[in-house]
DRENDO-1510 file (C-alpha; in Angstrom, 1 decimal, always signed):
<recs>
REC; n; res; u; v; w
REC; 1; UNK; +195.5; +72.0; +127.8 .
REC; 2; UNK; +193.1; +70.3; +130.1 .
REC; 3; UNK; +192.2; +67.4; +128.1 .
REC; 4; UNK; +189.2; +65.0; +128.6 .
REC; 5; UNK; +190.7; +64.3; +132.2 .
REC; 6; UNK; +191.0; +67.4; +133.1 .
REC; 7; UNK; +187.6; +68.9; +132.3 .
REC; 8; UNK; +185.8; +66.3; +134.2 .
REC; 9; UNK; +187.0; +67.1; +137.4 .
REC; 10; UNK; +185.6; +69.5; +139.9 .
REC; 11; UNK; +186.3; +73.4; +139.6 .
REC; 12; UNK; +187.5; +73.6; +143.5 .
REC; 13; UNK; +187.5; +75.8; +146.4 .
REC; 14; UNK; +187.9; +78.5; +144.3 .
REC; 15; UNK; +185.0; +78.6; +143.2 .
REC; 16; UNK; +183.3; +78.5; +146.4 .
REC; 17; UNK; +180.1; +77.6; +145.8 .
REC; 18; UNK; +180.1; +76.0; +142.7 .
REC; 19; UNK; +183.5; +74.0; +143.8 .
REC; 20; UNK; +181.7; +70.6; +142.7 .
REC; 21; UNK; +180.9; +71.9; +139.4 .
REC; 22; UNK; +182.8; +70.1; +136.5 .
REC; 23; UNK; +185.5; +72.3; +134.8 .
REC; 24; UNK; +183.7; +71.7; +131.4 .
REC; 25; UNK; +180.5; +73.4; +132.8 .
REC; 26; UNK; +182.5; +76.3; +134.0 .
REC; 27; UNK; +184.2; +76.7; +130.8 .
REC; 28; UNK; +180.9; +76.2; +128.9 .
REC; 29; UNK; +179.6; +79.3; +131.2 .
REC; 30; UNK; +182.1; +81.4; +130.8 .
REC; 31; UNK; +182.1; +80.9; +126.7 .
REC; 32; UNK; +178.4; +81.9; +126.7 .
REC; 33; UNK; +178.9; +85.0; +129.1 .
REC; 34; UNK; +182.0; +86.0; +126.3 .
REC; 35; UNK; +179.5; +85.3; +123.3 .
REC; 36; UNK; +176.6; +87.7; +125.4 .
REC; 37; UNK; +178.5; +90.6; +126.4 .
REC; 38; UNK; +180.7; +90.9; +123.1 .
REC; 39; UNK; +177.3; +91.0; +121.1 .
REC; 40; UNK; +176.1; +93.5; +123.7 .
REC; 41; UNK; +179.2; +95.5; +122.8 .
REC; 42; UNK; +178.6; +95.1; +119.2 .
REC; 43; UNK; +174.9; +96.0; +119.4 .
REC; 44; UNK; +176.3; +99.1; +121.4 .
REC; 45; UNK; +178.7; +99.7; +118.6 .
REC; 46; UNK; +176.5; +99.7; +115.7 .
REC; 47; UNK; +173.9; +101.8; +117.7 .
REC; 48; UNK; +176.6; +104.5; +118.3 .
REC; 49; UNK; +177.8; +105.0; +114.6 .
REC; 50; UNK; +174.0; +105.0; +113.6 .
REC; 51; UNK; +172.7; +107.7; +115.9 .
REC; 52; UNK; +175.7; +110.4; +114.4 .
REC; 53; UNK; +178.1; +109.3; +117.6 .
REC; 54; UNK; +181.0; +108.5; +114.7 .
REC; 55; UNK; +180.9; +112.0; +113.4 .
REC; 56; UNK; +183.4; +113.0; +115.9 .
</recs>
């Protein structure tokens, strides 16, 4: 775990541009892209068994 400490420090060169950017922010950012494209998939999902795709 990264702890308080941990979080608060910069992401690094790996990161290129953003290498500055606080590891919270980047974990922030990558939590919301998870949340987007898994409700994307769900929307997908649901959309697919409504329009007869689950019929086989």
């Amino acid at each position: 775990m990264l702890g308080e400490e941990g979080l608060a420090r910069p992401c690094g060169p790996a990161e290129g541009p953003f290498a500055d950017v606080l590891l919270a922010t980047l974990v922030r950012h990558i939590n919301q892209e998870v949340i987007h494209h898994l409700a994307e998939v769900c929307l997908l999902r649901d959309l697919y068994l409504h329009t007869g795709g689950g019929d086989g």
